[in-house]
C-alpha positions in Angstrom: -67.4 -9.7 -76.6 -69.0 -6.8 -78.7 -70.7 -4.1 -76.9 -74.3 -5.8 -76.9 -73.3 -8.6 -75.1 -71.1 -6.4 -72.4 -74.5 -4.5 -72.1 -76.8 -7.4 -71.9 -73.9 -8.6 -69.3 -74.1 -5.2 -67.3 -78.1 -5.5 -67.2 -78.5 -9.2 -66.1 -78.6 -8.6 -62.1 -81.2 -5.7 -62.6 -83.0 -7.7 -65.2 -82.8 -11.4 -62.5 -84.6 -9.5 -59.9 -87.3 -8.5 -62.5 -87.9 -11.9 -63.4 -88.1 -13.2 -60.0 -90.0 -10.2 -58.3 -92.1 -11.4 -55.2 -94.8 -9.9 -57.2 -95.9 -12.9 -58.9 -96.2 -14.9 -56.0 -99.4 -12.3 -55.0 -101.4 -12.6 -58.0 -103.7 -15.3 -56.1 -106.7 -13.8 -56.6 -108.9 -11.5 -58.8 -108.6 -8.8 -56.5 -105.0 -9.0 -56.7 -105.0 -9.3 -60.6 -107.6 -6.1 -60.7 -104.9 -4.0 -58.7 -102.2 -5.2 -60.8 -103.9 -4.3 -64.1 -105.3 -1.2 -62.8 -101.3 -0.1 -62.0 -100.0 -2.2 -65.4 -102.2 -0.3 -67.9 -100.2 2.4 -67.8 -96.9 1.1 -68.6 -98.9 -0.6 -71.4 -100.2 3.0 -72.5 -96.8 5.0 -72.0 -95.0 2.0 -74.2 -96.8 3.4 -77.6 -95.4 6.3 -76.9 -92.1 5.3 -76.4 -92.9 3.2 -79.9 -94.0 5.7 -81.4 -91.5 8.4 -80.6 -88.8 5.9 -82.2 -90.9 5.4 -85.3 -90.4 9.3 -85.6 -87.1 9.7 -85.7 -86.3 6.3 -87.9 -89.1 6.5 -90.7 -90.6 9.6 -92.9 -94.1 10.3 -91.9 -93.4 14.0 -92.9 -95.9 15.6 -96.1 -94.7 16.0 -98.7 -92.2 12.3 -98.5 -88.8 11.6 -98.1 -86.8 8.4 -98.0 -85.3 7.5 -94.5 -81.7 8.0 -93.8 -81.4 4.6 -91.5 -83.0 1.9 -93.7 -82.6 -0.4 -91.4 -84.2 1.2 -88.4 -87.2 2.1 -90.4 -87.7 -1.3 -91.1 -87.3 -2.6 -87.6 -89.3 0.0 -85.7 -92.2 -0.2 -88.8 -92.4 -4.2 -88.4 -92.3 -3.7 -84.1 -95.3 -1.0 -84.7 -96.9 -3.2 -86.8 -97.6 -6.4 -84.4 -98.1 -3.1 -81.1 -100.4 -1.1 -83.0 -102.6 -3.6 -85.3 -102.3 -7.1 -83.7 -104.7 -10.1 -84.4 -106.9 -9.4 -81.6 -107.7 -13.2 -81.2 -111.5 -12.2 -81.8 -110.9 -12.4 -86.0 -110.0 -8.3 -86.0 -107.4 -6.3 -85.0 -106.3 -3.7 -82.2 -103.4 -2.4 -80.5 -102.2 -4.5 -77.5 -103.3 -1.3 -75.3 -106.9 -1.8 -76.1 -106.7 -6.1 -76.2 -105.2 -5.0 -72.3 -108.6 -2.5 -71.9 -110.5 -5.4 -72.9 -108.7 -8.0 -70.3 -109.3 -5.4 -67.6 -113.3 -5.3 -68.8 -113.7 -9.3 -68.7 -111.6 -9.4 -64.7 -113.7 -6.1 -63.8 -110.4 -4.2 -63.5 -111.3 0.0 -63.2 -110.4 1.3 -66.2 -111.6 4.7 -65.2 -108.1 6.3 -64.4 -106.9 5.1 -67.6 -109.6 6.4 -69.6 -109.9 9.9 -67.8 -106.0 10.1 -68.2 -106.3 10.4 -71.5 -109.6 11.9 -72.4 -107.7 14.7 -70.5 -104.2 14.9 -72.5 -106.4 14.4 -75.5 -108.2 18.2 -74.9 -104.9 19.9 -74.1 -104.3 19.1 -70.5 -100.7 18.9 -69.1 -99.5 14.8 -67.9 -99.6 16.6 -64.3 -102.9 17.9 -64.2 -104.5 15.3 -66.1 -103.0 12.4 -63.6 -103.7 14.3 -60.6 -107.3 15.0 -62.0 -107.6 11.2 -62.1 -106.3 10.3 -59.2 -103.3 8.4 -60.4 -101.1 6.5 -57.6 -97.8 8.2 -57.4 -95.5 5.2 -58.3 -97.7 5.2 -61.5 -96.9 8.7 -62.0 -93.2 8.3 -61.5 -93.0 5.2 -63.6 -94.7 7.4 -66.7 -92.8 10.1 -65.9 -89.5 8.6 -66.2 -91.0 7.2 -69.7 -91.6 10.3 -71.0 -88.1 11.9 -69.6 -86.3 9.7 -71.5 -88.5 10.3 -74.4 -88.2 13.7 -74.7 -84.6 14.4 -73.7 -82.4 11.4 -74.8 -81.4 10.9 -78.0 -82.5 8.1 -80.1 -79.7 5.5 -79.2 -80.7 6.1 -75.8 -84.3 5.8 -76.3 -83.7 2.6 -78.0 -82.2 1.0 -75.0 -85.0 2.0 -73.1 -87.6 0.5 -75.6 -85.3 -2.8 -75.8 -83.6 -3.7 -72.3 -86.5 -1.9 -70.9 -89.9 -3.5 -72.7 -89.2 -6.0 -75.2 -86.3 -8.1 -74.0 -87.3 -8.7 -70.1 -91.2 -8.5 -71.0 -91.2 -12.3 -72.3 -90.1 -13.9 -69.5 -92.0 -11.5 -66.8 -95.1 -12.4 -68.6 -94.4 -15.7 -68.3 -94.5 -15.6 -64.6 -97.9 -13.8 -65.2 -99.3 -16.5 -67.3 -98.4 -18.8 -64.5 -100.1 -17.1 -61.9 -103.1 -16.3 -63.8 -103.3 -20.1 -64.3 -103.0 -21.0 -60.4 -105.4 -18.1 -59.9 -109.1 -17.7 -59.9 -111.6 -19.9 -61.4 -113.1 -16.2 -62.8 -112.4 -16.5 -66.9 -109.4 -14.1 -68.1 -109.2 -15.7 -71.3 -108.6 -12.4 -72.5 -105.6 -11.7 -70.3 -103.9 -14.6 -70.6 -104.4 -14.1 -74.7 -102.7 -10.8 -73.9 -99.9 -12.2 -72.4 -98.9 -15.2 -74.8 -99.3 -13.1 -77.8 -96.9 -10.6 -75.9 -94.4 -14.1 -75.3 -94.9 -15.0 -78.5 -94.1 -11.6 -80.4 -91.4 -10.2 -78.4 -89.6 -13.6 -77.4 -89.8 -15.0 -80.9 -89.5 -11.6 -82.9 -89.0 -8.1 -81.6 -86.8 -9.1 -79.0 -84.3 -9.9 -81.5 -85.1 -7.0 -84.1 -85.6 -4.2 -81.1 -81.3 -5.6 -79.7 -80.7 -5.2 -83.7 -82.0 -1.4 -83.5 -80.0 -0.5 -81.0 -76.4 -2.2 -82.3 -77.4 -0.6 -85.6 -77.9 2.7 -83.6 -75.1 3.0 -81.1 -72.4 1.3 -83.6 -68.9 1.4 -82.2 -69.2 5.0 -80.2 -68.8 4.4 -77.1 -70.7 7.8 -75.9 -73.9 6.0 -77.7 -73.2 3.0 -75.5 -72.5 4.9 -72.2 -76.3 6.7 -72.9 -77.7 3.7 -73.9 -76.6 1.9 -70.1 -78.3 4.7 -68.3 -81.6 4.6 -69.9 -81.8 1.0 -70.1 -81.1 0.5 -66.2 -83.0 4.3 -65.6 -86.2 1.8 -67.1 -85.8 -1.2 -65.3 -85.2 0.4 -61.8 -88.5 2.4 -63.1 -90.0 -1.5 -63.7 -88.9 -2.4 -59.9 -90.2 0.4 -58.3 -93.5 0.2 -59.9 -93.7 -3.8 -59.4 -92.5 -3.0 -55.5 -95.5 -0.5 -55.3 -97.8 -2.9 -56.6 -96.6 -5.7 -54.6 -97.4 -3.7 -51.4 -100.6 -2.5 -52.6 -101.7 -6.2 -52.7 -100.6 -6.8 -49.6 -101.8 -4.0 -48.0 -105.6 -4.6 -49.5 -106.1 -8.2 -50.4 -105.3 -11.1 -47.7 -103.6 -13.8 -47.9 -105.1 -17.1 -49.2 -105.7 -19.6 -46.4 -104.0 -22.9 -47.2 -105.2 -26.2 -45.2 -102.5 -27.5 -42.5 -100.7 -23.9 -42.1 -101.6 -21.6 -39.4 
């Protein structure tokens, strides 16, 4: 067994009760989808940068140019940023999946406002503190970024990896699967627009970066078995993160929207 499958192996409990979070079960309404995407954006936002941190360290974008000392990462990370950054938008144009999600949230009359003030904030110099508690951010949000960012700026780029991959792109497939389906037994409301979110999402990751984002990190970690030991934590650090947020979520649902009545229960 080489050290990806003995990881993959080591990840599957976490990665089970991700897949089969009670979550899905209270996307029954728009309501419920509005909370959901007002909370999800943000792991949607924070995922560029954890993109586009790798994409630093693997390729030149340094003036004057210089060639890449990991081919092979370069190559992987520059095809992933491709299809995150500069997708087909479904529309006949292109945008990042972060502003295809914006315009999900538009069409199901999501809030987009915490999103948007968020950054409008970091982007004149405020701190990620300030500019969250300036917007109101719910703490679970805050704590899911935050543990983004952590691993972004203080692990090193095996580690970061794993966090992209067993994180994001290998789980996000099959969670948004469970999406689609709810969206489908949902509300007559049109989210065309989400639902195109999602199966390009399926169809990117499951078919494509999945595979190339478990390649990055084998061709990152090798056979050093520190590499592999820091790779574990941040990939079950980010899906505990995943949990907690999808718990919070869950309970804010519950807490705001009620329950459907069904005919013949009581």
């Amino acid at each position: 067994m080489t050290e990806l499958d003995q990881l993959r192996r080591l990840l599957a409990p976490i990665r089970e009760q991700l897949i089969n979070h009670r979550l899905y079960k209270r996307l029954h309404s728009v309501e419920a989808m509005q909370i959901f995407m007002q909370h999800h954006v943000f792991a949607v936002w924070d995922f560029m940068s954890l993109l586009k941190s790798l994409q630093r360290k693997l390729t030149s974008i340094d003036i004057p140019w210089y060639p890449s000392s990991n081919r092979i990462g370069c190559r992987l990370i520059n095809e992933i940023t491709l299809g995150e950054e500069s997708d087909d938008d479904g529309q006949g144009g292109f945008a990042s999946h972060f502003e295809m999600y914006l315009s999900a949230m538009d069409q199901c009359g999501a809030d987009t406002s915490k999103i948007g003030a968020v950054i409008t904030s970091l982007q004149v110099g405020a701190t990620r503190e300030t500019a969250f508690a300036a917007a109101s951010v719910p703490a679970s949000v805050q704590e899911f970024v935050e543990t983004t960012f952590s691993i972004i700026e203080n692990c090193e780029v095996c580690a970061v990896a794993a966090a992209f991959t067993f994180g994001r792109e290998d789980p996000l497939p099959d969670v948004f699967e469970e999406v689609v389906s709810a969206v489908n037994a949902g509300s007559a409301v049109c989210l065309d627009r989400f639902e195109y979110y999602l199966k390009r999402h399926i169809e990117l990751d499951g078919d494509q970066h999945r595979g190339m984002a478990q390649q990055l990190v084998q061709e990152l970690c090798g056979h050093d078995a520190s590499r592999w030991e820091a790779a574990q934590i941040t990939a079950v650090q980010s899906l505990n993160a995943r949990l907690h947020l999808w718990d919070a979520i869950a309970d804010q649902i519950d807490s705001s929207v009620p329950e459907p009545f069904i005919e013949g229960l009581s």
